[in-house]
N, C-alpha and C positions, 0 to 999 in steps of 0.2 A: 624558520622565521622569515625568512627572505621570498620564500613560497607564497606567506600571508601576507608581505606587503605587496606583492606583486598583486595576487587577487582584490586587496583593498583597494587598490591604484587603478585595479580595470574598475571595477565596481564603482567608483566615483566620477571616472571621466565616462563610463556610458549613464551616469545617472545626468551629468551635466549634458550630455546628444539630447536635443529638444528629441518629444515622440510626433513625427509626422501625422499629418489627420489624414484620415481615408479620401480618396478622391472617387465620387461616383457619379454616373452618367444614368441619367435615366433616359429613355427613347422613347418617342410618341408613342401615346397606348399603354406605355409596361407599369405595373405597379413595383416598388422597391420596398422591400419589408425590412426593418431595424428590428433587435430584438423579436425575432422571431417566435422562439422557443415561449417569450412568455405569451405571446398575442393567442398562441393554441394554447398554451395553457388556460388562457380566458375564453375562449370561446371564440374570438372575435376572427380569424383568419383562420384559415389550412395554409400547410404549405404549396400547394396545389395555387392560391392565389396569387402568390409570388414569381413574377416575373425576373425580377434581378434581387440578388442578397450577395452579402460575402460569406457569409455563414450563418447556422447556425445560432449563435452566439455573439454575431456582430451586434455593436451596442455604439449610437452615435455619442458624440463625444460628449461627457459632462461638464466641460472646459468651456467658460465664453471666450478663454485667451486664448483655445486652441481645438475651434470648430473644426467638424468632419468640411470639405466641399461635395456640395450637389445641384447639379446641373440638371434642371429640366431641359429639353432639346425640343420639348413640343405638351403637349395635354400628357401628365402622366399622375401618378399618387405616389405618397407615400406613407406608410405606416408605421408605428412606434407605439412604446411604450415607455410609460414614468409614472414614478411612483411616490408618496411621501416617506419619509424614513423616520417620520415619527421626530423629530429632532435627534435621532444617533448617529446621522451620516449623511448632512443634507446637500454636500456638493458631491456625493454618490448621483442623484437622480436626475437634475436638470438634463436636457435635452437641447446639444446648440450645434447648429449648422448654418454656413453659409452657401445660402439658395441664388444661384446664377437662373434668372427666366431667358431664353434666348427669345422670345416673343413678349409683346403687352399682353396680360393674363386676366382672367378670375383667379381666384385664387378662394380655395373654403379647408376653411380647419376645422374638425370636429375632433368630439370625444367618442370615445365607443364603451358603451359600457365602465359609464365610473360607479366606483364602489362607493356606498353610501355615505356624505361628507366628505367627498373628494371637490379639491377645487384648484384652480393652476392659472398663473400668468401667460400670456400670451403674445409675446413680441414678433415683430417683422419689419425689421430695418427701422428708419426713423417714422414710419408710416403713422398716423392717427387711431388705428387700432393697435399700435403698444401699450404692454399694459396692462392688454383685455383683460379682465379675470373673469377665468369661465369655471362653471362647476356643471352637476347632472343637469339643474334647475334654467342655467343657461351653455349648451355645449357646443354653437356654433358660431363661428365669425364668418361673412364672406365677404371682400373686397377687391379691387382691381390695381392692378401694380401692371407697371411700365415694365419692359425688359428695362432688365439689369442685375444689381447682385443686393442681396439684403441679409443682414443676419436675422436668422432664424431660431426663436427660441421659447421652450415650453418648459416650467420650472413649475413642478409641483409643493415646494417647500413656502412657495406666495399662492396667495397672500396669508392664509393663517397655518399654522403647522398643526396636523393631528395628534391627537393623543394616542392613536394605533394608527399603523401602517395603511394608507389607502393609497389606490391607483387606478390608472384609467389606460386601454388602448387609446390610439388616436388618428385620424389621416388627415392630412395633408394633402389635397388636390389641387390641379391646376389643369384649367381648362382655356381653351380660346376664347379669346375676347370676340361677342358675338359680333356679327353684320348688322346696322341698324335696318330693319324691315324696310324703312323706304328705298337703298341701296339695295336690298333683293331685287325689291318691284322695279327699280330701275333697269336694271341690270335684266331681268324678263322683259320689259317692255325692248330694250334694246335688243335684245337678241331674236324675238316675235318680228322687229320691225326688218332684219338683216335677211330672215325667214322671208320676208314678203318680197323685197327688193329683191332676192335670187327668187323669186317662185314668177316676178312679172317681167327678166329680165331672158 
């Protein structure tokens, strides 16, 4: 008897320990893969593609109270998968992470391969494309964000819920915010002119 309330007593005070969310780094160039296992299942990635994972079976968090953290460090991707659960399970599927850009970015979110009458909200911080809803028919948002931190979120159960289970892979890219072309030409002109100045001096 005393044996049971002992294990009830652990069992309750580790249900009340919040579960910490993954902390990941991503590094210029790498791509980071989520839910892996199902992205080859679809087609959409090898594991071969994947630069940084924690496994396997790593799955970012379904919690908007208690996103994974991920940190771009420079231009990198990353990939996932969500799914609709049909209305059986639907805080099973979303997709929420808080994205640290350590640079002013592009930023492009696509779908990869959704399954027919697939369609999903699209959040990124308080930005103007929250919100999005994107399906096959429309699969890409691209916009530019400032470094900083945004929450990040792709919720397949909005806006309508299916009658059978559909899903999509998806990435997540972040690339530098370009040079404006006149600042090239500037920047050549300057350095042609530094070229002349040593070539007459």
């Amino acid at each position: 008897m005393m044996r049971s309330l002992l294990a009830a007593t652990a069992l309750a005070f580790a249900a009340a320990i919040p579960v910490s969310a993954a902390t990941i780094s991503i590094s210029d160039g790498q791509t980071f893969c989520e839910s892996l296992n199902q992205n080859v299942k679809r087609g959409s990635f090898a594991a071969a593609d994947c630069d940084a994972k924690i496994s396997n079976s790593f799955d970012l968090s379904n919690s908007v109270a208690r996103p994974d953290d991920i940190t771009f460090e420079g231009a990198g991707m990353l990939t996932g998968y969500v799914a609709d659960a049909a209305g059986t399970n639907p805080s099973k599927y979303p997709d929420f992470a808080t994205v640290t850009l350590i640079s002013d970015s592009i930023v492009t979110f696509s779908l990869i391969d959704p399954t027919a009458g697939f369609d999903a909200l699209f959040s990124f911080g308080d930005l103007d494309i929250s919100g999005t809803a994107l399906s096959a028919a429309a699969s890409t948002v691209t916009f530019a964000a400032a470094a900083g931190t945004y929450l990040f979120g792709i919720n397949a159960t909005d806006p309508t819920d299916s009658i059978t289970r559909q899903s999509s892979s998806y990435t997540l890219q972040v690339a530098a915010v370009p040079l404006p072309a006149g600042l090239v030409l500037l920047l050549t002109g300057l350095g042609g002119l530094a070229a002349m100045r040593r070539r007459s001096s």
